[in-house]
C-alpha positions as CSV (number, residue, x, y, z in Angstrom):
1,X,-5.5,0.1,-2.0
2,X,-6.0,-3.0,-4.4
3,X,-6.4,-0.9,-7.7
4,X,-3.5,-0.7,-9.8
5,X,-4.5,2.5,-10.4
6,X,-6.1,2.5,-7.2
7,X,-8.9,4.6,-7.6
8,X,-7.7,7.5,-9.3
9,X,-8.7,10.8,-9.9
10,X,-7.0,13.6,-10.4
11,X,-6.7,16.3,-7.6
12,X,-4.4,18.6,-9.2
13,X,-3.1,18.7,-12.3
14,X,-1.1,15.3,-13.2
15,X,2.6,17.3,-14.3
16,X,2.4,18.8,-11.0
17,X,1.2,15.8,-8.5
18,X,3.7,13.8,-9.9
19,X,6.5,15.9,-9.7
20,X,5.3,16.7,-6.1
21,X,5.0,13.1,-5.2
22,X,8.2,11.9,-6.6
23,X,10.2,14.5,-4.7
24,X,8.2,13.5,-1.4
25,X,8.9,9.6,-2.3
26,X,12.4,9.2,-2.4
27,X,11.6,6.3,0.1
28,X,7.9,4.6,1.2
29,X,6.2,1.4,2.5
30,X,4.1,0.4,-0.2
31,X,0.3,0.5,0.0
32,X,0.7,-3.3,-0.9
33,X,-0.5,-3.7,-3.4
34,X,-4.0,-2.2,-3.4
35,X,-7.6,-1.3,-5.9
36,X,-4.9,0.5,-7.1
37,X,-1.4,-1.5,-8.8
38,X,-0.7,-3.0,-12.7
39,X,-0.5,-5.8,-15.4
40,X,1.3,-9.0,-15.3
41,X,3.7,-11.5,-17.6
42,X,7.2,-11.7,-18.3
43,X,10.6,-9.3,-18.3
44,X,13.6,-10.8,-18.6
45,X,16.1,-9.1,-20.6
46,X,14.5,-5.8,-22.5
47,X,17.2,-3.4,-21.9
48,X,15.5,-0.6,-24.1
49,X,16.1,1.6,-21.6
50,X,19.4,2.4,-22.5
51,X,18.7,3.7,-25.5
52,X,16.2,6.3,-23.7
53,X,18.9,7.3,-21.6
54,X,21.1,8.3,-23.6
55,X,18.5,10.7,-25.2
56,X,17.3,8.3,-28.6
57,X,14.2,7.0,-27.1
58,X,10.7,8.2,-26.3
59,X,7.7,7.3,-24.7
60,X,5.6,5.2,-26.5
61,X,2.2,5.1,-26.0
62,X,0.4,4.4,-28.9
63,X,0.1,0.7,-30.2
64,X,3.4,-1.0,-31.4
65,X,2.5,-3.2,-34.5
66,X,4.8,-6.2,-33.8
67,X,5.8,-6.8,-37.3
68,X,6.8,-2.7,-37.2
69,X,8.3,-2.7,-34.2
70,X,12.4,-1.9,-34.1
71,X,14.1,-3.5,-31.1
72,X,16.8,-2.2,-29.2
73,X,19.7,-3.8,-27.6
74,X,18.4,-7.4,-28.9
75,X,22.3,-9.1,-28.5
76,X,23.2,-9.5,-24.7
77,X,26.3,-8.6,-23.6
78,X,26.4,-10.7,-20.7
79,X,27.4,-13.9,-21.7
80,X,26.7,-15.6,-18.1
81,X,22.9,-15.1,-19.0
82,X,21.7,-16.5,-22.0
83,X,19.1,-14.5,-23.8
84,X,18.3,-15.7,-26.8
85,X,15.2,-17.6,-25.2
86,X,13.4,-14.6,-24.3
87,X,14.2,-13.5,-28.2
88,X,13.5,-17.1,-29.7
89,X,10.2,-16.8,-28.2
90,X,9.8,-13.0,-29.1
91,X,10.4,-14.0,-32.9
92,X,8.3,-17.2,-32.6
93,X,5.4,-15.5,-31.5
94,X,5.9,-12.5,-34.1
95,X,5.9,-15.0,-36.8
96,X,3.3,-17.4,-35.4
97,X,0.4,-16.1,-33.0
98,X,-2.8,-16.2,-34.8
99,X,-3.3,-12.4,-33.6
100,X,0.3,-10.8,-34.2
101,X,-1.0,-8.2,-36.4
102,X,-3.1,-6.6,-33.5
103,X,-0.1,-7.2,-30.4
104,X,1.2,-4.2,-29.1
105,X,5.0,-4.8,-28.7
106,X,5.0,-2.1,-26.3
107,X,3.0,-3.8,-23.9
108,X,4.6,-7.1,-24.6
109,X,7.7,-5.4,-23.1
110,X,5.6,-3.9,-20.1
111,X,4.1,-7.1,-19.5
112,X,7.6,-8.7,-20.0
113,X,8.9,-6.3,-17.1
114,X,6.1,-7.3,-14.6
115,X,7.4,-11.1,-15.4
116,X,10.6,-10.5,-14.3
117,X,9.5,-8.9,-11.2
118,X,7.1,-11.3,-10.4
119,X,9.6,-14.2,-10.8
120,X,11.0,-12.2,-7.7
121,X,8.5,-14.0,-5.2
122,X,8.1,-10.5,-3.8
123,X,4.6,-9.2,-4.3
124,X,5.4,-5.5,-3.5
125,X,8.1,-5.7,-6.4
126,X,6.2,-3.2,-9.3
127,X,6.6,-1.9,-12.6
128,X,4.3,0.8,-13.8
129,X,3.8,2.1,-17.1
130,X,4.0,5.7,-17.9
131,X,-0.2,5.3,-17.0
132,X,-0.2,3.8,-13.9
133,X,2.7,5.6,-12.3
134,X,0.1,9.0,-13.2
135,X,-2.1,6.8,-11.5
136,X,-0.1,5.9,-8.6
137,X,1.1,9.3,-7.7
138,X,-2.8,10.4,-7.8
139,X,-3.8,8.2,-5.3
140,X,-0.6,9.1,-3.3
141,X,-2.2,12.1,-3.0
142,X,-5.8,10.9,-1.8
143,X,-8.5,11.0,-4.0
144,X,-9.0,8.2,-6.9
145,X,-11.9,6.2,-8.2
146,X,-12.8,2.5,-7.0
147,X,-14.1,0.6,-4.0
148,X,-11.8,2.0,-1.9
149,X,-9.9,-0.9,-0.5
150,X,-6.1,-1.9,-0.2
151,X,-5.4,-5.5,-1.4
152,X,-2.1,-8.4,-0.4
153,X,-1.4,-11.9,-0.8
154,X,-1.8,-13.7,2.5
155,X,-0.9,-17.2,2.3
156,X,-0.9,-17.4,-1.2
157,X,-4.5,-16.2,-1.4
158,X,-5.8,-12.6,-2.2
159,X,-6.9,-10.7,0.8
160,X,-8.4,-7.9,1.7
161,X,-5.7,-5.9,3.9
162,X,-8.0,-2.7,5.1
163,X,-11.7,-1.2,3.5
164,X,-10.8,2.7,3.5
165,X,-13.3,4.6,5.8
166,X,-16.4,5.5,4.1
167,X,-15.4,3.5,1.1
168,X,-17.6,1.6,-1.4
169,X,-16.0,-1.7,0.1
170,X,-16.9,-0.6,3.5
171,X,-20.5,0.4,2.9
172,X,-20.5,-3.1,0.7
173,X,-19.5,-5.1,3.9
174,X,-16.0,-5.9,2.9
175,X,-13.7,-6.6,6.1
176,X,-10.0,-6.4,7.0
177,X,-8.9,-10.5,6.4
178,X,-11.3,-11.0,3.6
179,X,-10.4,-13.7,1.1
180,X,-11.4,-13.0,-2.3
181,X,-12.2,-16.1,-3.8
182,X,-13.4,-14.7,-7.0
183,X,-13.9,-11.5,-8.8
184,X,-16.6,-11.5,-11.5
185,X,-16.9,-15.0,-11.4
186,X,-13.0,-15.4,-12.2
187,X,-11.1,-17.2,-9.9
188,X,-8.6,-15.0,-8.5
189,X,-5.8,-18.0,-7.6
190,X,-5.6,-18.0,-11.5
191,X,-4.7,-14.3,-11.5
192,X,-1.6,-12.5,-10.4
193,X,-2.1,-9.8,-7.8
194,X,-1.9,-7.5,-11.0
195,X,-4.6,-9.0,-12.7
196,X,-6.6,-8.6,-10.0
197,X,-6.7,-5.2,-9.2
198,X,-7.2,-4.6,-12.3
199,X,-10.3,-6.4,-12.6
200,X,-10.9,-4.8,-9.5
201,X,-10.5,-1.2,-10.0
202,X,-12.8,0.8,-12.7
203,X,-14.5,3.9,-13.2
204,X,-17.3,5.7,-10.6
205,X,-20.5,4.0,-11.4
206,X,-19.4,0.8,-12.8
207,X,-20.0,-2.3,-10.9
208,X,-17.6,-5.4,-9.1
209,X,-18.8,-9.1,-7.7
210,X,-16.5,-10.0,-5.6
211,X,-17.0,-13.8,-3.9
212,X,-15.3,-13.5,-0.3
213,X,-15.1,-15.4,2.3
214,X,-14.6,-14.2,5.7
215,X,-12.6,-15.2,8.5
216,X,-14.6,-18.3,10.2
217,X,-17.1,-18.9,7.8
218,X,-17.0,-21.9,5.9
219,X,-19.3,-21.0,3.1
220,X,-18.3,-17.8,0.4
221,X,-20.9,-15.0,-0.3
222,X,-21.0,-13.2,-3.2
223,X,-20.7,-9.1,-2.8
224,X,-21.9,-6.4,-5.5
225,X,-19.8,-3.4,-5.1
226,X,-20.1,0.1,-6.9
227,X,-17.1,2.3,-7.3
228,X,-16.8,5.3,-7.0
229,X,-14.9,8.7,-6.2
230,X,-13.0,8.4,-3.4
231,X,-12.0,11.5,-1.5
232,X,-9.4,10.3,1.6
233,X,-9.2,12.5,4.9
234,X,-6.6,10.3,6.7
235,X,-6.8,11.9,10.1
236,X,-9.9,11.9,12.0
237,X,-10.1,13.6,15.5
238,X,-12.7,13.2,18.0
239,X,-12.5,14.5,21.9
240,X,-14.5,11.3,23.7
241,X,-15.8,11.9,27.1
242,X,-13.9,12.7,30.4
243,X,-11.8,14.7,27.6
244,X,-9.9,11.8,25.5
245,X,-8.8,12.4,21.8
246,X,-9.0,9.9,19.9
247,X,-7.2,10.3,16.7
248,X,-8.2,8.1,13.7
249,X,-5.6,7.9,11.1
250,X,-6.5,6.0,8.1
251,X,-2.8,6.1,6.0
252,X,-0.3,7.6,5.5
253,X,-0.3,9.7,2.3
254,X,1.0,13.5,1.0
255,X,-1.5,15.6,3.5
256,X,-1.2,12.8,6.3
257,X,1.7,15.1,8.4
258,X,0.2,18.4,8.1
259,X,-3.6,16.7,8.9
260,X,-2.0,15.0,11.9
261,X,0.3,18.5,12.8
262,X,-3.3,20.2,13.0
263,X,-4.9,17.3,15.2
264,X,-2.1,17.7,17.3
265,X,-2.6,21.6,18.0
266,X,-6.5,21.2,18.4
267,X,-5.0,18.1,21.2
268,X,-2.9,20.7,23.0
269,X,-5.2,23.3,23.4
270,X,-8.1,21.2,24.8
271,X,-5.7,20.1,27.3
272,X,-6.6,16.6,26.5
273,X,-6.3,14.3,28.8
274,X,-5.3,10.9,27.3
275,X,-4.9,10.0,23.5
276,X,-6.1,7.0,21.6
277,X,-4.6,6.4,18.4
278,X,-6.7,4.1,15.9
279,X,-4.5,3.0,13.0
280,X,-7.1,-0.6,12.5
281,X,-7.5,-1.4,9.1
282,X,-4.7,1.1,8.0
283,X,-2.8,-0.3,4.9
284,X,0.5,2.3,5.1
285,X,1.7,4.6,2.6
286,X,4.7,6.8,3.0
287,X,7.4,6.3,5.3
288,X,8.6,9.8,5.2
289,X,5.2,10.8,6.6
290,X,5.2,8.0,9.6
291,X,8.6,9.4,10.8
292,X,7.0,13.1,10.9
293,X,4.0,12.0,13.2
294,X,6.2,9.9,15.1
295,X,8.2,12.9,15.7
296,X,5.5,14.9,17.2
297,X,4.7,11.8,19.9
298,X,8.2,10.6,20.6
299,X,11.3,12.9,22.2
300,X,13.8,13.9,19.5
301,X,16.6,11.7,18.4
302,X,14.6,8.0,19.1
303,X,14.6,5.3,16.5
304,X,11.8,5.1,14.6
305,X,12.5,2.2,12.9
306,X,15.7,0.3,11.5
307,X,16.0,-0.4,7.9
308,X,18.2,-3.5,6.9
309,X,19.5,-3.8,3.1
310,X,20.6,-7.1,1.8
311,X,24.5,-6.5,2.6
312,X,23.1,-6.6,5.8
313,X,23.7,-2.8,7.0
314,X,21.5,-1.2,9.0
315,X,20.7,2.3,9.1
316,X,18.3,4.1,11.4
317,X,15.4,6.6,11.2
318,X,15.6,8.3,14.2
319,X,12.6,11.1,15.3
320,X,13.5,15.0,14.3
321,X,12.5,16.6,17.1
322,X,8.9,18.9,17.5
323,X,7.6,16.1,20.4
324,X,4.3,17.8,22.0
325,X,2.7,14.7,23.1
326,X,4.5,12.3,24.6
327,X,3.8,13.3,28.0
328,X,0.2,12.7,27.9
329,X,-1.2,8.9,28.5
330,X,-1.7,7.0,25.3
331,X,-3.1,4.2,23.9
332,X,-3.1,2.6,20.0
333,X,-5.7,0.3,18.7
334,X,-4.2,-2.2,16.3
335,X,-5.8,-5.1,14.0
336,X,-5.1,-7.6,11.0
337,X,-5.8,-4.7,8.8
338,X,-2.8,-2.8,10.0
339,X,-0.3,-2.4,8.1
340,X,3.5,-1.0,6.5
341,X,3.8,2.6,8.0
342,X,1.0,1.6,10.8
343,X,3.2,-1.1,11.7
344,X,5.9,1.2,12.2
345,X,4.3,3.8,14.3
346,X,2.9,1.2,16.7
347,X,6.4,-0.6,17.1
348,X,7.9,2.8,17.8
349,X,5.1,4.2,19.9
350,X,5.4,0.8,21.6
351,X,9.2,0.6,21.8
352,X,10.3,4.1,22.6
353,X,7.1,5.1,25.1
354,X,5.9,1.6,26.6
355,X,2.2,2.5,25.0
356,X,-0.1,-0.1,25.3
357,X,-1.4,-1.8,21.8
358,X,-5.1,-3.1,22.0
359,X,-7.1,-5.0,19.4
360,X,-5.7,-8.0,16.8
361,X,-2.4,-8.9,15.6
362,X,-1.0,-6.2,12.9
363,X,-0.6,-7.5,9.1
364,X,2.8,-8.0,9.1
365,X,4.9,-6.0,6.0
366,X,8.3,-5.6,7.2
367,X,9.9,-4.3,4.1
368,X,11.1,-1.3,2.5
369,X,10.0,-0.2,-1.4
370,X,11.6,2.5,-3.3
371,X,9.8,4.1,-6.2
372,X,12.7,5.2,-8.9
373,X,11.9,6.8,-12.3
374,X,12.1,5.5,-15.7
375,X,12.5,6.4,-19.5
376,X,9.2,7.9,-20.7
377,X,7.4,8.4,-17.9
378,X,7.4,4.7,-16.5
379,X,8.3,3.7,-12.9
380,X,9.8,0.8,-10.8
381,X,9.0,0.1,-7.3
382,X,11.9,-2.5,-5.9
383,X,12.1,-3.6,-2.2
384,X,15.2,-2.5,-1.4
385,X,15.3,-3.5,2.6
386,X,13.5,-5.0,5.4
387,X,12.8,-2.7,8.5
388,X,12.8,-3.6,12.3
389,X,11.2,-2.1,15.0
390,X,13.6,0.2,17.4
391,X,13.8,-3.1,20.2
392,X,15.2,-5.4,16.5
393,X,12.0,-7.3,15.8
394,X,11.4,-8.2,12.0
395,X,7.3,-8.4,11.8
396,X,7.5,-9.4,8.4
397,X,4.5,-12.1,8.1
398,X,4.5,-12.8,12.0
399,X,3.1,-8.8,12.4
400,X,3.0,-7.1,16.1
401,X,1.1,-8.8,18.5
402,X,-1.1,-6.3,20.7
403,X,-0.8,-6.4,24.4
404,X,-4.0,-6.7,25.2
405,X,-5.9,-8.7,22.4
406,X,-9.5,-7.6,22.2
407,X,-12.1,-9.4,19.0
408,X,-14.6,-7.6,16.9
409,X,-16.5,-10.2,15.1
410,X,-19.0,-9.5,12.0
411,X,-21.6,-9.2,14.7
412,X,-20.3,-6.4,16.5
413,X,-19.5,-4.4,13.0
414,X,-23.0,-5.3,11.7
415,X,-24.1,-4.0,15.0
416,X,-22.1,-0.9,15.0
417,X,-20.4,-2.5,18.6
418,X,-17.1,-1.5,18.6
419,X,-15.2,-3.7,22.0
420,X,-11.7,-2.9,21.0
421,X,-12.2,1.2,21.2
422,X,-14.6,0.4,24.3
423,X,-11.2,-1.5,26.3
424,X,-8.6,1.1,25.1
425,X,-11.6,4.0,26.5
426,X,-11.2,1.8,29.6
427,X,-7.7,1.4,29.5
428,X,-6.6,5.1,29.2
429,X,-9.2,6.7,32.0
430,X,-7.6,4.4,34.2
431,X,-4.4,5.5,33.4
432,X,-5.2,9.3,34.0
433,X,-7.1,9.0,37.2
């Protein structure tokens, strides 16, 4: 969801969310980056947090004045890097910026840290301060303040990955493939994913333009958005007629599993008939949570997915066992807003049980993130492998093609036509006459 701090509010108390979603998240597909993510500038050699480690730091949250500030670690000891640039500039800009009596050297160090990651070229590299990884973890667990949509970089150009169901963004318009052009008048190509989201995320109430322009159209359009609270049910069921489920499952966050685990009794004891999965405009989330559902659609001990580190071993995810579905006929509708863990349950689902994939081509995020913890409350979120589906495809940018490739144009949403749920309805009564 595009806001660094993606739309947050605060479901339980923030100690106890955290610690809950840092045990849970010893491994996830990022959200991309989404209304929800953080700053942006330059890291590239503050190694403070040694000094934290070993017990003589704390977390500092209150406003460093430069002049004041005492800085740790300042002499490299790697001689193969040379960084007494990053300090020749540090000390140039203490001694000369017009405004270094109000710069926080705090956030000079955040902002350096977000430099260094973004020198990566990998957008779903992330630092978060000790704020936004309270922020993070509360939209982790579904509920957060915003517009209520997950942002990437497509192309070099900010995009609109999914609208969350229900959403401000939705209600506003905002589709799947969107290309934000500019956000308050700004022009977003002169912002870092960072600086976007944080331009677009904000507090319930307050308002966003965003200029967009939508697949096909050649001009841009300006759209008003109003954020606000955003409480995420990410499993939707729905019996359809002639008995079908269909199971709308909008990411994958903490209650995903258990929300899907109850679909799947309410499934079995209607005796349903046929299954349609809907993971369209579904941005990801956690891994851990993808591999749970998979497990209740796929007999035990299939491959998931493959993950891929950069040494080039592979290790595989395979499905724990607690299958109560697979034998009934199924079908998953796909689109350009699927994405990360949705990616990974269609390949699977495709892969391991030949289910037919309807709609648009899938977003294509074929790489691993893993969230690790930091001195005084900050956080790091590093891409630490690429995935493959269980037959060895790498999606990453070319995404899963669907087999049977059904449009929905700004027509049929405006006029509540929905053609790709209408073929896979067609598709799986055919299948269980």
């Amino acid at each position: 969801m595009e806001e660094k701090n993606y739309n947050v509010n605060v479901p339980d108390g923030p100690e106890e969310l955290l610690k809950k979603n840092r045990q849970l998240f010893k491994r996830y597909l990022s959200f991309f980056v989404v209304i929800f993510l953080i700053a942006a500038s330059f890291y590239l050699g503050f190694n403070r947090g040694k000094s934290y480690s070993s017990g003589g730091g704390q977390a500092v949250n209150a406003t460093v004045s430069l002049n004041e500030a005492i800085l740790d670690n300042k002499t490299p000891s790697d001689k193969a890097v040379d960084f007494s640039l990053f300090w020749k500039v540090w000390d140039l800009v203490k001694e000369k910026h017009v405004d270094r009596d109000k710069l926080d050297a705090q956030a000079m160090v955040y902002g350096a840290i977000n430099g260094m990651l973004h020198a990566t070229g990998d957008p779903y590299s992330t630092f978060f301060s000790p704020k936004d990884t309270q922020s993070f973890s509360q939209q982790i667990g579904g509920s957060f303040e915003g517009i209520g949509a997950e942002l990437g970089v497509k192309d070099d150009v900010l995009t609109v990955i999914a609208p969350l169901d229900g959403s401000p963004s939705q209600k506003a318009g905002l589709m799947a493939g969107d290309k934000i052009i500019k956000i308050d008048g700004k022009i977003s190509t002169d912002l870092t994913i960072d600086q976007a989201v944080d331009m677009i995320r904000g507090k319930k109430g307050t308002t966003v333009v965003l200029t967009i322009l939508h697949p096909g159209d050649q001009e841009t359009k300006d759209i008003a958005i109003t954020r606000d609270q955003i409480e995420v049910k990410s499993v939707k069921l729905e019996f359809k007629d002639n008995n079908i489920a269909y199971v709308r499952i909008t990411q994958f966050s903490d209650n995903t599993a258990q929300e899907f685990s109850d679909a799947v009794d309410q499934i079995v004891a209607k005796n349903a008939k046929g299954i349609v999965i809907d993971v369209r405009n579904n941005p990801g989330g956690l891994l851990d949570k993808c591999v749970d559902m998979a497990s209740k659609m796929i007999p035990k001990g299939k491959v998931v997915v493959t993950e891929e580190d950069s040494a080039g071993n592979k290790q595989s995810l395979n499905t724990s066992g607690g299958d109560r579905l697979s034998s009934i006929p199924t079908v998953m509708l796909i689109n350009e807003g699927s994405a990360s863990a949705s990616e990974i349950l269609a390949g699977a689902l495709k892969d391991d049980q030949g289910v037919t994939l309807i709609g648009k081509k899938s977003f294509g995020k074929g790489s691993v993130q893993e969230l690790m913890d930091l001195p005084g409350g900050s956080s790091v979120k590093i891409t630490v492998a690429k995935w493959l589906t269980p037959n060895g495809d790498y999606i990453m940018e070319k995404g899963i093609s669907p087999d049977v490739e059904v449009d929905m144009t700004a027509d049929d949403y405006n006029n509540n036509r929905d053609p790709q749920l209408d073929k896979a309805m067609e598709i799986i009564n055919q299948r269980i006459k």
